[in-house]
Structures are given as structure tokens and as C-alpha cells.
gemmi code that builds the backbone of each chain (N, CA, C; Angstrom):
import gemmi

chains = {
    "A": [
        ("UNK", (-265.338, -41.080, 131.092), (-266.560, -41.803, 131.430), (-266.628, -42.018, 132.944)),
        ("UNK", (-267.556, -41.883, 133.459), (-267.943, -42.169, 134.822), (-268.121, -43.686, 135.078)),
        ("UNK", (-267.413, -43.268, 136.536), (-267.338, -45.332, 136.766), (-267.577, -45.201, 137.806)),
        ("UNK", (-267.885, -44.148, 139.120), (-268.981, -44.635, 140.233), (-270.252, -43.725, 139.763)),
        ("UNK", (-270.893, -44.382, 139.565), (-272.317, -43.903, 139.151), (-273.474, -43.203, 140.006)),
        ("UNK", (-273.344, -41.915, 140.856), (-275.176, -42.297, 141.751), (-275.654, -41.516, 141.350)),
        ("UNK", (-277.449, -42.496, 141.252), (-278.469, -41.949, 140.760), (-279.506, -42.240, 141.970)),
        ("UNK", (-280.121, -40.866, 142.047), (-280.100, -39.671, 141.374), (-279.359, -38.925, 142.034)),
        ("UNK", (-279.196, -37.964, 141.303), (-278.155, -36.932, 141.582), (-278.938, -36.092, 142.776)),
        ("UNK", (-279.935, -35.818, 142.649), (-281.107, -34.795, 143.517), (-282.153, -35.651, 144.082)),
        ("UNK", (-282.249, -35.681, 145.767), (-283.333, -36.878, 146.215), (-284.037, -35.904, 146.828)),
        ("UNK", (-285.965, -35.731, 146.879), (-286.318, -35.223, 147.719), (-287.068, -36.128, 148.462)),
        ("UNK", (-287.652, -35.943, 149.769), (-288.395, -36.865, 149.973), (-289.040, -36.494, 151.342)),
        ("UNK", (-290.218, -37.154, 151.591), (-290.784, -36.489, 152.721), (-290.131, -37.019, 153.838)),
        ("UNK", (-290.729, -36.235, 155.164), (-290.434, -36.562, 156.707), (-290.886, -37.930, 157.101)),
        ("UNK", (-290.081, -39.011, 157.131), (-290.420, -40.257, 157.479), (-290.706, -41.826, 156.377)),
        ("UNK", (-290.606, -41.054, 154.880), (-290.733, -41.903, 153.869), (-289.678, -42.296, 153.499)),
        ("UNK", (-289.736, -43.622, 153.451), (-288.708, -44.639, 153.106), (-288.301, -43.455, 151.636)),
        ("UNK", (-286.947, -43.530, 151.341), (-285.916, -43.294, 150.451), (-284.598, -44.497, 150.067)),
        ("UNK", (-284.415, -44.561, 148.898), (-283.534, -45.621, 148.720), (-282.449, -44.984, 147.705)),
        ("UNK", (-280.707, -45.247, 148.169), (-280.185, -44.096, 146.913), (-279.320, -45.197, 146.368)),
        ("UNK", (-278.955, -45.149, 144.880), (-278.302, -45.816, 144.298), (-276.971, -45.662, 144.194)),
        ("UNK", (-276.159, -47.003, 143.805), (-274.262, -46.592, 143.380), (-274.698, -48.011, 142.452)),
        ("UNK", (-273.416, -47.470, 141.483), (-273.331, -49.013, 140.657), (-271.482, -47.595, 140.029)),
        ("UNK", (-270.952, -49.020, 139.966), (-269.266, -48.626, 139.663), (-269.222, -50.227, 138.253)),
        ("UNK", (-268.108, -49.059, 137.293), (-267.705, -50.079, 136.412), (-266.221, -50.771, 136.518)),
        ("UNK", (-265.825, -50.483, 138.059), (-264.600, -50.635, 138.049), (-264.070, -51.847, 139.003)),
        ("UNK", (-265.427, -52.628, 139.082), (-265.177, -54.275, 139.462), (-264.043, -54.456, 140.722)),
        ("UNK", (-264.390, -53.307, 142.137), (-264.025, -52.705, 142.853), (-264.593, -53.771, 143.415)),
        ("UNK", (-263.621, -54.390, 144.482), (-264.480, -55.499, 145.629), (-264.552, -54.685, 146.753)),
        ("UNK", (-264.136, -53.595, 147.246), (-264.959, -52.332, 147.974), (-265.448, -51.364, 147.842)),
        ("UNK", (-266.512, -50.861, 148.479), (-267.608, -50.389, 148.145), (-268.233, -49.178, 149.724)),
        ("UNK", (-268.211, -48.219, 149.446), (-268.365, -47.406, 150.750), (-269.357, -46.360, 150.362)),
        ("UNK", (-270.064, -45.930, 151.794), (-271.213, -45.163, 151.794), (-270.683, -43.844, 152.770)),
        ("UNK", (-270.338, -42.407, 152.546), (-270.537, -41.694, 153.641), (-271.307, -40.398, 153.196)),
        ("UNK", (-271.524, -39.661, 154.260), (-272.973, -38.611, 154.436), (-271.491, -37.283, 154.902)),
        ("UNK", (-272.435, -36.720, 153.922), (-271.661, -35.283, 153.989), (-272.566, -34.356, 154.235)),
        ("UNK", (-272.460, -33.416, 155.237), (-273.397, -32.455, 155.906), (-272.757, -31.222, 155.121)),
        ("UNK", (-273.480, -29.941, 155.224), (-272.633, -28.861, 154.665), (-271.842, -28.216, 155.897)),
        ("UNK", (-270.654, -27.985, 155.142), (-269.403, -27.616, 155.990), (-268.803, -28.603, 156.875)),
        ("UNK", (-269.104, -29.249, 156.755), (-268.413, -31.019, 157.721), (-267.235, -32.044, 156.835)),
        ("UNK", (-267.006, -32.570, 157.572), (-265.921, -33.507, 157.154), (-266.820, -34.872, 156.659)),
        ("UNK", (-266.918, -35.820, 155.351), (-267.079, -36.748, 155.028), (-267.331, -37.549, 156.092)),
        ("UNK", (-268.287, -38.067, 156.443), (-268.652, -39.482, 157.822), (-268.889, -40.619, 157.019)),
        ("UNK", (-267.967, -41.465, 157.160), (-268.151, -42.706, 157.055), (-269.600, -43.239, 157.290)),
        ("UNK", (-270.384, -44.357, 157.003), (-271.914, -44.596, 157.407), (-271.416, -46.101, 157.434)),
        ("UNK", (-270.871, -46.760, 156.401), (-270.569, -48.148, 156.554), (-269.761, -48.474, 155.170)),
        ("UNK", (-269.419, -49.504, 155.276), (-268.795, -50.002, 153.694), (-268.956, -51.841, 153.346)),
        ("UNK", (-268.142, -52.160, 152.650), (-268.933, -53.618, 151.934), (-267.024, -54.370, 151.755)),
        ("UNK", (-266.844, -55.119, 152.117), (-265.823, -55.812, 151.267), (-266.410, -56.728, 151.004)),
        ("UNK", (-266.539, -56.873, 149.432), (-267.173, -58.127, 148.825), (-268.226, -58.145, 149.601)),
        ("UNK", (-269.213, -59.129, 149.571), (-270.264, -59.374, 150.731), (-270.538, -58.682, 151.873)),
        ("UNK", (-269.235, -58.882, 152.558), (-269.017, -58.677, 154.134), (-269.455, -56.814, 154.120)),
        ("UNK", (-270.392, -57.192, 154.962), (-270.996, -55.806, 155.372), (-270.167, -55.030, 156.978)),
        ("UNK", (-269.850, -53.840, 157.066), (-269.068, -53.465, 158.176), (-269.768, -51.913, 158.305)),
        ("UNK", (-270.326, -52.035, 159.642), (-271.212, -50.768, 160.148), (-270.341, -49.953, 161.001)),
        ("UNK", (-270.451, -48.577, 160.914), (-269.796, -47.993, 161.780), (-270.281, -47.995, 163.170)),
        ("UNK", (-269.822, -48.085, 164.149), (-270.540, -48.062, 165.514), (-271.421, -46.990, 165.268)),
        ("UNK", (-271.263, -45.613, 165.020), (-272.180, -44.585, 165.476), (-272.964, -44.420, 164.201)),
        ("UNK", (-272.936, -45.152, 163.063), (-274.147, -45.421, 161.994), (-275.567, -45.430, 162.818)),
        ("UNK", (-276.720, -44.373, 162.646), (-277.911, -45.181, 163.025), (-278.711, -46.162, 162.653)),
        ("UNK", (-279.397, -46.839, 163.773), (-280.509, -48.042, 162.438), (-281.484, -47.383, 161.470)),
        ("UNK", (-281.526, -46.351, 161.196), (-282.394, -45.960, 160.135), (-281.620, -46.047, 159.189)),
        ("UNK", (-280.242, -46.589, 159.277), (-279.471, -46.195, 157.968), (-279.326, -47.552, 157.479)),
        ("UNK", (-279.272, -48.459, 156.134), (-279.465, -49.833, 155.733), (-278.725, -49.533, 154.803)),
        ("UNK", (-277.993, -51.059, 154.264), (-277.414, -50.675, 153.094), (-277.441, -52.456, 152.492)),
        ("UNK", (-277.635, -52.971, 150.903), (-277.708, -53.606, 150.072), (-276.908, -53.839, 148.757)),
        ("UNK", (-275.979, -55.059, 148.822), (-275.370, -54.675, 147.726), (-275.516, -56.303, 147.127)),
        ("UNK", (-276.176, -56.551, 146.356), (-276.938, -57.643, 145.365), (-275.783, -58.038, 144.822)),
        ("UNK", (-274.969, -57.175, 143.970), (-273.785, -57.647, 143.375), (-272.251, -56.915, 143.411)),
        ("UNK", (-271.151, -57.375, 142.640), (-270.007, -56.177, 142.790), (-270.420, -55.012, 142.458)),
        ("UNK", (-271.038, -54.960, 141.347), (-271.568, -53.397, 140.945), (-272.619, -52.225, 141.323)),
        ("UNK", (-272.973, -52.978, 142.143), (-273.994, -52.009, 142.564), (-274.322, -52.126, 144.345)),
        ("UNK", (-274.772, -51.398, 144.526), (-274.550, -50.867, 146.183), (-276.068, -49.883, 146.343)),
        ("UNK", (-276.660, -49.885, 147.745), (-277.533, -49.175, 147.631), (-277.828, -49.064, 149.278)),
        ("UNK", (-278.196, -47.415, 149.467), (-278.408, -47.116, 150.880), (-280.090, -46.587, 151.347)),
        ("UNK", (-280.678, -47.308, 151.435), (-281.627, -47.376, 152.508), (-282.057, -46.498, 153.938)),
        ("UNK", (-282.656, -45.693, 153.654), (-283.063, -44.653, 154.656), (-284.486, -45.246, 155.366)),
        ("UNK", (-285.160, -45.641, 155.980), (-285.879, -45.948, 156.322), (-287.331, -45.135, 156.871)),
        ("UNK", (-286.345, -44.078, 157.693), (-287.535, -43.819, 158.069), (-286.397, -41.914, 158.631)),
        ("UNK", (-286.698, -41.074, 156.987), (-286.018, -40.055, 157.170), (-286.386, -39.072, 158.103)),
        ("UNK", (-285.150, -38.230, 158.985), (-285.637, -37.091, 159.931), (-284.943, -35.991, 158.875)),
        ("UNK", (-285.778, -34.886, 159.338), (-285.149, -33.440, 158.694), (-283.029, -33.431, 158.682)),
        ("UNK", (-282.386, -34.030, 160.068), (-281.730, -34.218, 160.152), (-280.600, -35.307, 159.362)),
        ("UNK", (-281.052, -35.767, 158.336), (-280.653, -36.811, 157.542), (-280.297, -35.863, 155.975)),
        ("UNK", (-280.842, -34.999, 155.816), (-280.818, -34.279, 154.978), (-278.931, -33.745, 154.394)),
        ("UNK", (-278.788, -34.166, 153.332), (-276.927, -34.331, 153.818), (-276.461, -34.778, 151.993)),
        ("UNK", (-275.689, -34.467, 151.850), (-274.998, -35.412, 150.470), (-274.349, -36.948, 150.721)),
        ("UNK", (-275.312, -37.394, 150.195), (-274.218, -38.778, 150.366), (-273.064, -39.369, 149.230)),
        ("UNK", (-272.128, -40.119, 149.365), (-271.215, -39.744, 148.685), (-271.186, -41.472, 148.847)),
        ("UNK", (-271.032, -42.220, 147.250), (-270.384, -43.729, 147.218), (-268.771, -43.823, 147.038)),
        ("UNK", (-268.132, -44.411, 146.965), (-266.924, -44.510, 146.687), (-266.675, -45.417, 146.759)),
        ("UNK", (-265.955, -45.919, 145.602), (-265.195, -48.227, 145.429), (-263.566, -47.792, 145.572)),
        ("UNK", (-262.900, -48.908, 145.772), (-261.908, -49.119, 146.030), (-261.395, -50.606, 146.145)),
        ("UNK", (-260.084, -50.984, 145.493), (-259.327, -51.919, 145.207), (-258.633, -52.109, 146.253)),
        ("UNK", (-258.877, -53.441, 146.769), (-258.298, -53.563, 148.309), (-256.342, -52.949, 148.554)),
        ("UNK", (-255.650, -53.629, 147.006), (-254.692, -53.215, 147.764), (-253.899, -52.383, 146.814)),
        ("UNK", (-254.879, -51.033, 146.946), (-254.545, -49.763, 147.140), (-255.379, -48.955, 148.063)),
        ("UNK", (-254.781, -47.859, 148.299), (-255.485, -47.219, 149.074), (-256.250, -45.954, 148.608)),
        ("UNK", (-255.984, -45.522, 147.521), (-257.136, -44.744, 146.547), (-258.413, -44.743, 146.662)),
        ("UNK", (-259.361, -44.392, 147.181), (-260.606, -44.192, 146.973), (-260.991, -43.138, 145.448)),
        ("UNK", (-261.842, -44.066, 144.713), (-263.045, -43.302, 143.555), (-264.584, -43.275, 143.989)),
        ("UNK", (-264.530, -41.824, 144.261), (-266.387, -41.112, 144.366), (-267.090, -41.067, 143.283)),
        ("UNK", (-267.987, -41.287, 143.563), (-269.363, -40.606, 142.480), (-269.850, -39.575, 142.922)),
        ("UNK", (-270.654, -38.500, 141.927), (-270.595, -37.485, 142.430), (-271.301, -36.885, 143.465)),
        ("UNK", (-272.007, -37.660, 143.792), (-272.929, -37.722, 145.317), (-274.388, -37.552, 144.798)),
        ("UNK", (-275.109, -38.251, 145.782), (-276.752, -37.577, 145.827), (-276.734, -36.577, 146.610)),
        ("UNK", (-277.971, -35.530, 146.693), (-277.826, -34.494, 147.393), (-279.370, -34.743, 147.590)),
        ("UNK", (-279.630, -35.634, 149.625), (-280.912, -35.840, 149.553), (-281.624, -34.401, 150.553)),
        ("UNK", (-282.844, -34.181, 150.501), (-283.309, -33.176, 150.734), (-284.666, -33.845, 151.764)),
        ("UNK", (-284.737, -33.162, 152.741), (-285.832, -34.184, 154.032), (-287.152, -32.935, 153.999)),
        ("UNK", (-287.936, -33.021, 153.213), (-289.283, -31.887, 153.485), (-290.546, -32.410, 154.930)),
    ],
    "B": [
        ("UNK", (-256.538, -43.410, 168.220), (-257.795, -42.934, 166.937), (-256.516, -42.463, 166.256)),
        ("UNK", (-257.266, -42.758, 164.626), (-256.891, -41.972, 163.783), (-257.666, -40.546, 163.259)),
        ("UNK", (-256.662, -39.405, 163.323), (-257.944, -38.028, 162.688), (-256.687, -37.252, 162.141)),
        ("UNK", (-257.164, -36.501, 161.627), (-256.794, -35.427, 160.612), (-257.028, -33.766, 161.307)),
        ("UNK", (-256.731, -32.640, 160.802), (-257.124, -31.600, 161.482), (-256.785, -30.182, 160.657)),
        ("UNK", (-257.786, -29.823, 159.796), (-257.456, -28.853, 158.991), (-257.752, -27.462, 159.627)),
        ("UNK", (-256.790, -26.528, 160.073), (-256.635, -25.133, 160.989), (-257.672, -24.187, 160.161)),
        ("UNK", (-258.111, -23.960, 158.570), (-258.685, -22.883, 158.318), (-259.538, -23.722, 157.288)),
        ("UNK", (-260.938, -22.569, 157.753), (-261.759, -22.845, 156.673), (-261.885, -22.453, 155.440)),
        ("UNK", (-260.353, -21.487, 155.389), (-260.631, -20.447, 153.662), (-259.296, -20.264, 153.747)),
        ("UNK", (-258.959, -20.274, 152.655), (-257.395, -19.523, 152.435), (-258.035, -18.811, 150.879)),
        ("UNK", (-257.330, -17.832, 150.783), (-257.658, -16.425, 149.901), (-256.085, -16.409, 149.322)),
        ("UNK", (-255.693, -17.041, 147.907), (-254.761, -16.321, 147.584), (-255.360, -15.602, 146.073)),
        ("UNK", (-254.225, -14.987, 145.321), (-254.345, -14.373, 144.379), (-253.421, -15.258, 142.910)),
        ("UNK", (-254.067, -15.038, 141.919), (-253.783, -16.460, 140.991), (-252.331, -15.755, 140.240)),
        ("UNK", (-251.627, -17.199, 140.437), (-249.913, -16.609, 140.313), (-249.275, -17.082, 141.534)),
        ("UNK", (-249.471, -16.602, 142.384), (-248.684, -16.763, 143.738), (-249.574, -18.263, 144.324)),
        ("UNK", (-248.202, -18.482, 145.431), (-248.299, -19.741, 146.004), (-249.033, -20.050, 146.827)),
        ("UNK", (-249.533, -20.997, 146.867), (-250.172, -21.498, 147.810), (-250.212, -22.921, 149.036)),
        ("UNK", (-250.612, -22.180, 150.114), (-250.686, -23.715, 150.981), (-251.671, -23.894, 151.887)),
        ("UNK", (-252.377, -25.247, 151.701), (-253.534, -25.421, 152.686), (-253.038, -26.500, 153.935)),
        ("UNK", (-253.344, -26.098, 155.086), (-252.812, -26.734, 156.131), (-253.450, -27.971, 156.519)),
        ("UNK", (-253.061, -29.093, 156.827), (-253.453, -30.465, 157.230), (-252.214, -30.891, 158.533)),
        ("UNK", (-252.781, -31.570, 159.862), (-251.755, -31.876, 160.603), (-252.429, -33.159, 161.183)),
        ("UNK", (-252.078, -34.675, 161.499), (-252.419, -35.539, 161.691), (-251.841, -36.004, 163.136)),
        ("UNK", (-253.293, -36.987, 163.625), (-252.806, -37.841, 164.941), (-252.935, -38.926, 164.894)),
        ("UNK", (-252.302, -40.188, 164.853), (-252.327, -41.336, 164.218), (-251.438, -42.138, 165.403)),
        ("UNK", (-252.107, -43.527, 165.405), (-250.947, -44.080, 166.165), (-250.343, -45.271, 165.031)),
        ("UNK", (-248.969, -45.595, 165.190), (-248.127, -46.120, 163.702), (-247.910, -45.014, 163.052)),
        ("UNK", (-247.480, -45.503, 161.442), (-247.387, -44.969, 160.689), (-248.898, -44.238, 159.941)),
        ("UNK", (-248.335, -43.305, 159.699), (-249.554, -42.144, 158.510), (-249.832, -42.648, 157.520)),
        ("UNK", (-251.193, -42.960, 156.710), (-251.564, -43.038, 155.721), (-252.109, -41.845, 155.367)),
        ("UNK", (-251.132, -41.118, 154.622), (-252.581, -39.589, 154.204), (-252.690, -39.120, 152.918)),
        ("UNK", (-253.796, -38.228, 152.613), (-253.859, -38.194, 151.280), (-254.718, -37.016, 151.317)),
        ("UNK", (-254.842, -36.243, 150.252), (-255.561, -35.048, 149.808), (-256.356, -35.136, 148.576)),
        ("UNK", (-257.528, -34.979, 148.824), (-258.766, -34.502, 148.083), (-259.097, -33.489, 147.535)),
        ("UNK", (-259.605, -33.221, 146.241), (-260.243, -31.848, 146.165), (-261.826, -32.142, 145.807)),
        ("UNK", (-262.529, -31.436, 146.116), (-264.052, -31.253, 145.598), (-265.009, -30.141, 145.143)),
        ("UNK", (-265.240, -30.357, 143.968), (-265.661, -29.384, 142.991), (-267.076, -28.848, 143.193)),
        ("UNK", (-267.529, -27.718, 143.146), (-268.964, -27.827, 143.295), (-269.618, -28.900, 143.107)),
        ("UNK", (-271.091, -29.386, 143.677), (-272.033, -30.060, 143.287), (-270.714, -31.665, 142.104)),
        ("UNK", (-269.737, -31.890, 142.811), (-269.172, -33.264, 142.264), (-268.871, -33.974, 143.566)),
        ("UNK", (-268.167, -34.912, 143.073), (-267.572, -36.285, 143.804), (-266.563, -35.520, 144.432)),
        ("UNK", (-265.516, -36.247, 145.267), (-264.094, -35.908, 145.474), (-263.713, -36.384, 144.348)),
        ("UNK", (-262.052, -36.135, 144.243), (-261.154, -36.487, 143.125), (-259.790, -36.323, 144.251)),
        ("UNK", (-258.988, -37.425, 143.777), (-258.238, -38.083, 144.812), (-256.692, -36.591, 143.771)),
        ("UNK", (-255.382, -36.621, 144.544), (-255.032, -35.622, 144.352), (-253.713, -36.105, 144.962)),
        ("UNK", (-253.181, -36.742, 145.825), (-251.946, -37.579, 146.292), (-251.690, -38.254, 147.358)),
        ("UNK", (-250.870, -39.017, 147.872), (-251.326, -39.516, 149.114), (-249.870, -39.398, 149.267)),
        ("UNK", (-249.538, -39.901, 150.560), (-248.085, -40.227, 151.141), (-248.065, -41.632, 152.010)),
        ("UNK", (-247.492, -42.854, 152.027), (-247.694, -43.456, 152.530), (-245.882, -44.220, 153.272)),
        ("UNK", (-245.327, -44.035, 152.349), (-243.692, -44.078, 152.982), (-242.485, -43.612, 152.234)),
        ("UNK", (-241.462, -42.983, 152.242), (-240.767, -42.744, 151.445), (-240.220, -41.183, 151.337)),
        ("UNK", (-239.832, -40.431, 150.197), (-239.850, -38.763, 150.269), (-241.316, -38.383, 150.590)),
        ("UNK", (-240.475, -37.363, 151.209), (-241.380, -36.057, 152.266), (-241.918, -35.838, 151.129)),
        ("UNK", (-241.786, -34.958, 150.072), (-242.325, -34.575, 149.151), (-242.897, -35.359, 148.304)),
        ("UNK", (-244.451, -34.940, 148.144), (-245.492, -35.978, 147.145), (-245.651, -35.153, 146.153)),
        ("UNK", (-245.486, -35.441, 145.046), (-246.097, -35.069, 143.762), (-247.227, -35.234, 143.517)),
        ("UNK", (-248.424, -34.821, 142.649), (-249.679, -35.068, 142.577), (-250.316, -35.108, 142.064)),
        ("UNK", (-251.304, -34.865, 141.243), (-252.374, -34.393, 140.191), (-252.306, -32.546, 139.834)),
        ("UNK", (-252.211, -32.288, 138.803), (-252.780, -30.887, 138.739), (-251.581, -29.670, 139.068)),
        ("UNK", (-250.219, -30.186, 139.139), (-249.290, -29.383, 139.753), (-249.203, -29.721, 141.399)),
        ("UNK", (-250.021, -30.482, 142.215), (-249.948, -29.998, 143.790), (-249.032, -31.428, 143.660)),
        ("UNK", (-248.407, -30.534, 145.307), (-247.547, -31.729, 145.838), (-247.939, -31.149, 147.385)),
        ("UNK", (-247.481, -32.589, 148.231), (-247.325, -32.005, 149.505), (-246.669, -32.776, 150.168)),
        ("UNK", (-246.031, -31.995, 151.430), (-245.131, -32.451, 151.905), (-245.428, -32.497, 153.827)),
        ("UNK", (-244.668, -33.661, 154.095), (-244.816, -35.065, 155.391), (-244.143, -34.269, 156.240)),
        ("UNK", (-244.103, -33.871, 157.345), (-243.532, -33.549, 158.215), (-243.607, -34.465, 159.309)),
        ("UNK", (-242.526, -35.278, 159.867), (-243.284, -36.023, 161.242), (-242.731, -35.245, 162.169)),
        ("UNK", (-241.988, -34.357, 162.449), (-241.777, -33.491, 164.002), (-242.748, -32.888, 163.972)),
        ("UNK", (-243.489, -32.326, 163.302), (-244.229, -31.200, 162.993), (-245.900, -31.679, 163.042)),
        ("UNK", (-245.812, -33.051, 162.726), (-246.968, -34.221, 162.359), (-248.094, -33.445, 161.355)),
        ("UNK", (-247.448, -32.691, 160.160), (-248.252, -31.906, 159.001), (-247.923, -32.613, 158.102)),
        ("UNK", (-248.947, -32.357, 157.012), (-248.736, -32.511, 155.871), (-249.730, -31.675, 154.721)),
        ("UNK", (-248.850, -30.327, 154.693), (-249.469, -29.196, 154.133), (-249.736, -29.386, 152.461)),
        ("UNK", (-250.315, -29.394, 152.410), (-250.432, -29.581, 150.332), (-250.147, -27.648, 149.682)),
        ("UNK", (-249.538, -27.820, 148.591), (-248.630, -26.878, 148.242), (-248.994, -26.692, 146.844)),
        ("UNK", (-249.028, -25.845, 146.197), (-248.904, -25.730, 144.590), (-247.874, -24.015, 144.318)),
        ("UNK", (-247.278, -24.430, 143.518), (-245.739, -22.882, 143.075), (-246.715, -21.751, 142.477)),
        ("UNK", (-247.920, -21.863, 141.792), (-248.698, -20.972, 141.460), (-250.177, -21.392, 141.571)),
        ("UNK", (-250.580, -20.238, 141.309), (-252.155, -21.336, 141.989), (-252.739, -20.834, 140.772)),
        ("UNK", (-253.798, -20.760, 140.352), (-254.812, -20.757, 139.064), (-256.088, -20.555, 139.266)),
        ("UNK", (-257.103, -19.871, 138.433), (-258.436, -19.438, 139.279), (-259.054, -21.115, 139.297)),
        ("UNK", (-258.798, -21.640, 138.415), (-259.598, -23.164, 138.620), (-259.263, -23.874, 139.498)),
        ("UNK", (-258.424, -23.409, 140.449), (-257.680, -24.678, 141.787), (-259.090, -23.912, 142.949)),
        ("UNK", (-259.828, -23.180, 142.517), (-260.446, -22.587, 143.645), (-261.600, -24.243, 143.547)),
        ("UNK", (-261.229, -24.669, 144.966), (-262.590, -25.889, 145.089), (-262.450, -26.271, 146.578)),
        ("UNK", (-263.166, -26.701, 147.473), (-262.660, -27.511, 148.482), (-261.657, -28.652, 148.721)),
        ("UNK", (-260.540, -28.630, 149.958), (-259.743, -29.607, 149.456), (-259.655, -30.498, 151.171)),
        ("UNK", (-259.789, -31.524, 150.804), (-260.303, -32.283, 152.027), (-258.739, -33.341, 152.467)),
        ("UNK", (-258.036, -33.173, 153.679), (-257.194, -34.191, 153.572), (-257.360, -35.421, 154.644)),
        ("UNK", (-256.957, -35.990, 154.616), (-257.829, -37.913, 155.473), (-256.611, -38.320, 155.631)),
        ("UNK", (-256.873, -39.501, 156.566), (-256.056, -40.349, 157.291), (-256.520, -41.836, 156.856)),
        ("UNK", (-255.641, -42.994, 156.414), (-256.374, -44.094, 156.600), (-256.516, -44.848, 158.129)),
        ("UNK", (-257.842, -45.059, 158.328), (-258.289, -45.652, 159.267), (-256.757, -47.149, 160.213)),
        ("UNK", (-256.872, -47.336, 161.590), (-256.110, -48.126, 161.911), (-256.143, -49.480, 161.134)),
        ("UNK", (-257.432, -49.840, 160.864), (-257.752, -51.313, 160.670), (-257.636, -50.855, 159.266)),
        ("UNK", (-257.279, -49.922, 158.228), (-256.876, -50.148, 156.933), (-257.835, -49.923, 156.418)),
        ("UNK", (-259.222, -49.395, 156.461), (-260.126, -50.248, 155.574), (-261.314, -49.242, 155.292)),
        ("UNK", (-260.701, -48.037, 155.411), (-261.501, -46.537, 155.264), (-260.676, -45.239, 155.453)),
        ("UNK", (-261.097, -44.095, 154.720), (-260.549, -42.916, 155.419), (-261.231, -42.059, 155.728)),
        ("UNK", (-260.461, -41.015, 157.058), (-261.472, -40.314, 158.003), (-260.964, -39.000, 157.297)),
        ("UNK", (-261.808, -37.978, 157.368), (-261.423, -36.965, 156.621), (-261.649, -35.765, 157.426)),
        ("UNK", (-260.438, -34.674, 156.915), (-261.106, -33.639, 157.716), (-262.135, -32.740, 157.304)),
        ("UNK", (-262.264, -31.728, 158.372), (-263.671, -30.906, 157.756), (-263.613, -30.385, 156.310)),
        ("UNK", (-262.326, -29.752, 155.976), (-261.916, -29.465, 154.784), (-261.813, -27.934, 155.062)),
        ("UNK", (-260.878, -27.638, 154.061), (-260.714, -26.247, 153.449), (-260.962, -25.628, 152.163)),
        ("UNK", (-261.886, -24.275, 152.327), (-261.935, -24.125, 150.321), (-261.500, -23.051, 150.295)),
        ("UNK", (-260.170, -23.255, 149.129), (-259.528, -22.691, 148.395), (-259.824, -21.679, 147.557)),
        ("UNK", (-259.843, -20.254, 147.646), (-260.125, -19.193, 146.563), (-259.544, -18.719, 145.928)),
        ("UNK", (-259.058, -18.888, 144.749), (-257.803, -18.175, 143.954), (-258.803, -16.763, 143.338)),
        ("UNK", (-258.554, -15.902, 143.372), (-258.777, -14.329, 142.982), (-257.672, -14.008, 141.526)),
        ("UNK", (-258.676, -13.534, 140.332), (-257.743, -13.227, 139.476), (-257.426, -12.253, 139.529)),
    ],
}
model = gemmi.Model(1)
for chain_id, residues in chains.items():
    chain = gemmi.Chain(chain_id)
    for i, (resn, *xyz) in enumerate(residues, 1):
        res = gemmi.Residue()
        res.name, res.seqid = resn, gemmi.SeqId(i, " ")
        for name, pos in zip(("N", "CA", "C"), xyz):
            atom = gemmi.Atom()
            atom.name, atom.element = name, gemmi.Element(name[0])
            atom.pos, atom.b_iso = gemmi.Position(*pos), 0.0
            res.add_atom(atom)
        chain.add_residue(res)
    model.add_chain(chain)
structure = gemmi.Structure()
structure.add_model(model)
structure.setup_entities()
């Protein structure tokens, strides 16, 4: 059974329209992480959550937002998409004290 | 900084024979590292880490890999490889402040039957 969840699996969306992508985990993970995977690139961090506490990467842009209402669910906020945003994003929770990260299987958003 | 640094974007073996994908790290302290694989169109799937102790990590799936600190590698290894090990395999560093990992570009793996 799947326990980091994102939906949808396939995002399209136009040049400049707000997009919003989902995570929800059943694994009551008090961390919670967002990164953007380009093709052929290494995983980029975008930001992550301990409990509440929100932590941005310096080179995150402000078009990038992120919301997490409760432990289970997490959600990233595009605001205002460029062709360049176009990327897999990838959630992943984690139990503070281990160091294991669990993915979901990514959205794969698409910028027309 | 912490980073990671994977030398090839493809390794080509043939299924049976061994295999190794290269990872070499720059870290200041001690290494937190660990290896990923990723399947078409999936998530990662975590695969072993090393964090203190024997050089040699055991792992998921048959792989192990092994710590070098003169060398500052840590090549992931399997004694035979299998056409299903063919996937991308990504290896990371944990971040200084603990609290993320940086990953490298990755390498994908082709086993040929």
C-alpha cells in the first residue's frame, strides 16, 4: 500500500496559472519535504516542514509556496508558472530520528 | 558544503556479471550517505545508507556498498546484476544541519540480457 500519496500523478497547466500539487502520507511522519526534479538532474530540494516549522531553501523562488494544514498532508503552490518550472516534483516524509527518506511517486507537472 | 558526485551517466553491463555504479563525496565531518534507485515514471526507493561502522553496507535487492574514506567513495555494488536492476540510481549526502539530502545527478543502470 502506498503511504506517500501525490495526486495527481500528471499536472498540466497553462503559462502563468496558479497550479497547486498535492502529498498526504499515512505514515504520521513529522517531516515532510518538497523537491523538483528536472530531466537528467539531481533531485533539488525546494523546502521542507518539521511539524509546523516551515524551512525554505535560500535559492527556492517566491513563486514556489508550500501549505501543510495537518501531519498528513502537504501541498505545493506554484503561483504563477514559467515554461521553466515544468519538472517532476517529488514529496517525501521522514521520521526525525532516522535518516531514511519515503517518496511518492512524483507529479509530473507540464507548463503549456 | 555538503555534495555528492556521480562520474557516469550510464553504465552498460550484461545480466550475470557484476556490477558498480560510482558515487564519491565532499562533506565536512562525518558522511551521511545513502543510495537510491528510481524506476520509470515512480518515486525513489531508498536502497542503503552508511552512516558509521563496516565499510561494507548491505542493502535492499542484493546491493551493498562500500565507504571508502582515503578514496572519499562510496561505490554501490551488486555480485550479479539482473535485467530488472536496470533503473536510475541516485546517491546523496545528508545535509550539514541534518535535516535533508542533496543528491547527485544520478546514474542509469542498463543490464542487457
Amino acid at each position: 500500500d502506498a503511504m506517500v500519496i501525490q495526486n495527481p500523478r500528471y499536472q498540466v497547466t497553462q503559462f502563468g496559472k496558479p497550479v497547486t500539487l498535492s502529498c498526504s502520507q499515512t505514515l504520521n511522519h513529522n517531516v515532510m519535504y518538497w523537491y523538483q526534479q528536472k530531466s537528467s538532474q539531481a533531485p533539488k530540494l525546494l523546502f521542507h516542514y518539521y511539524d509546523k516549522d516551515f524551512n525554505n531553501e535560500a535559492d527556492t523562488p517566491d513563486n514556489f509556496q508550500s501549505r501543510r494544514p495537518n501531519t498528513s498532508f502537504c501541498f505545493l503552490d506554484i503561483r504563477s508558472p514559467g515554461l521553466g518550472d515544468a519538472a517532476m516534483y517529488l514529496c517525501a516524509t521522514r521520521v526525525l530520528i532516522s535518516e531514511k527518506l519515503f517518496f511518492g511517486s512524483g507529479t509530473q507537472l507540464s507548463v503549456l | 558544503a555538503q555534495s555528492v558526485a556521480q562520474p557516469e551517466d550510464q553504465v552498460n553491463v550484461a545480466e550475470g556479471n557484476p556490477l558498480t555504479v560510482k558515487c564519491t563525496y565532499s562533506v565536512s565531518g562525518n558522511p551521511y550517505l545513502f543510495w537510491y534507485v528510481q524506476y520509470p515514471n515512480r518515486g525513489l526507493q531508498f536502497l542503503l545508507k552508511y552512516i558509521t561502522g563496516d565499510n561494507l553496507v548491505k542493502g535492499s535487492y542484493g546491493f551493498e556498498a562500500e565507504f571508502n574514506k582515503s578514496q572519499t567513495s562510496f561505490h554501490l555494488k551488486k555480485p550479479s546484476a539482473l535485467v530488472s536492476d536496470s533503473a536510475l540510481y541516485f546517491c546523496a549526502v545528508l545535509n550539514q544541519a541534518g535535516t535533508a539530502l542533496i543528491f547527485g545527478k544520478g546514474t542509469t543502470l542498463s543490464v542487457s540480457s
